[in-house]
N, C-alpha and C positions, 0 to 999 in steps of 0.2 A: 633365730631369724629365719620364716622363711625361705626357701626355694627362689621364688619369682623375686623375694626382696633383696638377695642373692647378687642373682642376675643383675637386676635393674643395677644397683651400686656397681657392678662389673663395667656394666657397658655406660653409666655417669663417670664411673674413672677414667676410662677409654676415652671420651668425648672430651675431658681435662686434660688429659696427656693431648690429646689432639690440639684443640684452643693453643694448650701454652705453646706447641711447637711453633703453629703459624704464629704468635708473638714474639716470639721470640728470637726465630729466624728472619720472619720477613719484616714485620711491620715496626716494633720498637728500635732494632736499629738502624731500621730507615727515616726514624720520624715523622713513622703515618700514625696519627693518633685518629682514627677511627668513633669517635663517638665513644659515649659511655664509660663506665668507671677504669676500664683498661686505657682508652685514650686520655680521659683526664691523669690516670696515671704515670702514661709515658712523658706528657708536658710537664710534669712536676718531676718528674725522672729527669729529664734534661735540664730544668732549673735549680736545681738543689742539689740532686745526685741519689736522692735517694731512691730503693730497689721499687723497681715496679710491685711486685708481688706484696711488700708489706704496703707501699702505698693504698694500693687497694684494698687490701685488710684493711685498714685506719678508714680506708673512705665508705667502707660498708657496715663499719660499727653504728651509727649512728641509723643508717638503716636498720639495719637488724635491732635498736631497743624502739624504734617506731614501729615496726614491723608484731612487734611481739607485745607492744601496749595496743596496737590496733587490730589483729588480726590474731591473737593467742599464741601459745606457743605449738600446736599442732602442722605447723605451716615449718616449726625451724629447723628440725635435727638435716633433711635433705640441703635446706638452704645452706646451711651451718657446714656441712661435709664441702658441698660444692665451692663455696666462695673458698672454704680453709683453703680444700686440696689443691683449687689453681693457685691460686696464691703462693702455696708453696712450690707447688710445680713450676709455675715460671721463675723467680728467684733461686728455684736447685737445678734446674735445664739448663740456663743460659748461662751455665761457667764451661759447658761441655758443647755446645751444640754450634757448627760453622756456622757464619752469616752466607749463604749460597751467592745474593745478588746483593749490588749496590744502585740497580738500575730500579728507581723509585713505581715504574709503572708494573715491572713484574714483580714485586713486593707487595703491589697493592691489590694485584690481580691474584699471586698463589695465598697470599697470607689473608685473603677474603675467603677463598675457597678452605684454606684448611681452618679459620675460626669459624666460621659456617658449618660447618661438618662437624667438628666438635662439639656446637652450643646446639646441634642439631641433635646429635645421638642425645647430650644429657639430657634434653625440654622431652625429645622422643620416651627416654626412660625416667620420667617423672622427676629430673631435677633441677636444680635452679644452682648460678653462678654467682648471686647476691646481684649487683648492680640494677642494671638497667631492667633487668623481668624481675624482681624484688620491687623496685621504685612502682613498676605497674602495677602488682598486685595491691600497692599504696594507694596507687592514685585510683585505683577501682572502687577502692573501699568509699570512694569520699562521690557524694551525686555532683553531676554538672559539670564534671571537669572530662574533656577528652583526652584519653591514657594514649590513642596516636600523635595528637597534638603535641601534647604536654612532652615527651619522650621525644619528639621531633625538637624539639626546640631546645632542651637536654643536648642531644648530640649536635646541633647545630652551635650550641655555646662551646663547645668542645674541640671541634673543627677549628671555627673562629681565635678561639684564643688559640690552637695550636698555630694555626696561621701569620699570627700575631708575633707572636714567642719565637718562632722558627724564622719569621722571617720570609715565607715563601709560599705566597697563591699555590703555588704548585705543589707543594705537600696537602696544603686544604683538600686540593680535588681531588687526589692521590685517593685520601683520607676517603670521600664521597664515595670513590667509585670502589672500594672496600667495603664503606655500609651496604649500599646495594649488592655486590657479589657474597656476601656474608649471610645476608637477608634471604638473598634466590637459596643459598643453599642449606639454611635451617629449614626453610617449608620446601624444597625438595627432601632432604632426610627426614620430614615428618611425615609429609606424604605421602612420599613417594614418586617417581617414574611414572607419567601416565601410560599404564596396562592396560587398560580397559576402557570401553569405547560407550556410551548410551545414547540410543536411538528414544525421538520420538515420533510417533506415525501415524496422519492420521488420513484416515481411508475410506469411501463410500463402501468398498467391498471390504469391510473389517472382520467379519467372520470367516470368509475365505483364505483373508492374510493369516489368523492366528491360527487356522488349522496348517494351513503351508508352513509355517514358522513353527508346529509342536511336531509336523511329521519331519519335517529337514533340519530341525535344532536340537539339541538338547539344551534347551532355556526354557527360563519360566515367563511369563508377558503380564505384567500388571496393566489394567484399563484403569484412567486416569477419568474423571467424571470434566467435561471440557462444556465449551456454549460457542458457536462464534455468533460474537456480538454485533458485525454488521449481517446475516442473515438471522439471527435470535432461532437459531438452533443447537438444543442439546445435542453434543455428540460424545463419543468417547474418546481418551488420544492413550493408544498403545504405550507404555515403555517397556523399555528388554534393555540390558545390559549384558555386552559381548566382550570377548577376548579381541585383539589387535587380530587376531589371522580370519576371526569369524567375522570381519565388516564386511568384505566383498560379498560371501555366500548369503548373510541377513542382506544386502541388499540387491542380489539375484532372486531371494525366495519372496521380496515384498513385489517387486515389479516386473517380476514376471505373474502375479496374480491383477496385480493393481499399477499399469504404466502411470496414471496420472494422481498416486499418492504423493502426499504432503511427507516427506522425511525430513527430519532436523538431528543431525549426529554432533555429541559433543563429546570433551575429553570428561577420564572420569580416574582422577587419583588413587584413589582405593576404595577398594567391593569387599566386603565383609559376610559372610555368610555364603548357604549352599553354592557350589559351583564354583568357588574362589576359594577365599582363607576365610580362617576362622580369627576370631581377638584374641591373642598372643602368642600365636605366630607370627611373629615379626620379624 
């Protein structure tokens, strides 16, 4: 195996030991069932008694020979590792690990944050949990169907019957406000912190700005080919992407050449290439 294929499986197990914690500790024995094949798991956990961990095996079989009539088997050994290894991990964790709170909002609040974090690093290092990012990969393969939709309506059936089952609106929203804290922190650990800043500028004296900005920066400036369409004028529009410390200086070096330039600064979650990181530094 691989070096990087190594790695990658190190930090998908990392991100499953992670997952199962926040299940384990926070959310299943609180009765936030969260959306998808974990929270449909915990409502059938609290019906019957059976483990959450194999539950979701059993609910991801059936996936997995769809997955692998529609989509080959090139897609399964990562999926296959990731759904096993939670699976066992939450059913061998939770004979050992305290319940911290019984108080349903900070259950729903930390055990968002640490499943987020976990389904973050595995989606980060190229792996999959089975359920709910499995079901998408399904619902892509087929034209005309929306994979946000369709997935939206997934955890929303899941919610509802936990709501139903439990007995209590207030675990549903519990539930809610765990998809969305779960959600913010996969596409933060995917993206990243926003570090980096990108400016776009555009300027009568655009010659004067780029030489100001090649003598007081070390950045590079791409000209963007621009029109404004109420005077139907070609013009160009600067971009430069900075570090957080170089916003003030890039915008001391643009207006002090150019007071009545056009600037639009936006966030920028990750820069790849010269001047930044490189693709696998992660």
């Amino acid at each position: 195996m691989k070096t990087n294929s190594v790695v990658d499986f190190a930090w998908v197990t990392a991100g499953v030991i992670i997952t199962a914690l926040g299940l384990d500790m926070f959310l299943i024995p609180n009765k936030i069932a969260a959306g998808g094949v974990s929270g449909a798991a915990t409502v059938v956990h609290y019906i019957i008694g059976l483990p959450v961990g194999i539950t979701m095996l059993f609910m991801n079989i059936p996936l997995f020979i769809m997955g692998i009539s529609r989509l080959g088997l090139t897609f399964g050994f990562r999926s296959l590792y990731g759904t096993v290894s939670l699976s066992v991990a939450i059913d061998l964790l939770n004979r050992f690990l305290p319940v911290p709170t019984e108080d349903s909002l900070l259950a729903a609040l930390y055990g968002g944050v640490m499943v987020g974090l976990g389904l973050g690093l595995v989606f980060r290092y190229r792996g999959t949990t089975g359920g709910t990012d499995l079901a998408a990969a399904l619902i892509r393969s087929y034209k005309g169907i929306n994979i946000g939709q369709a997935l939206f309506m997934v955890d929303a059936l899941v919610v509802i019957s936990a709501g139903l089952t439990f007995h209590s609106w207030e675990l549903a929203m519990y539930a809610l406000i765990t998809i969305f804290i779960s959600a913010w922190m996969i596409d933060l650990v995917q993206e990243g912190i926003s570090y980096a800043k990108a400016f776009f500028i555009i300027s009568d004296k655009q010659e004067a700005v780029v030489n100001a900005l090649f003598n007081n920066m070390d950045r590079g400036v791409t000209a963007l080919k621009g029109k404004g369409l109420y005077t139907q004028t070609d013009r160009e529009v600067l971009f430069i992407v900075v570090t957080r410390s170089e916003v003030s200086t890039l915008k001391n070096v643009v207006y002090n050449v150019d007071p009545a330039a056009f600037v639009i600064l936006t966030d920028v979650r990750e820069v790849l290439g010269e001047g930044f990181k490189y693709y696998g530094n992660q």
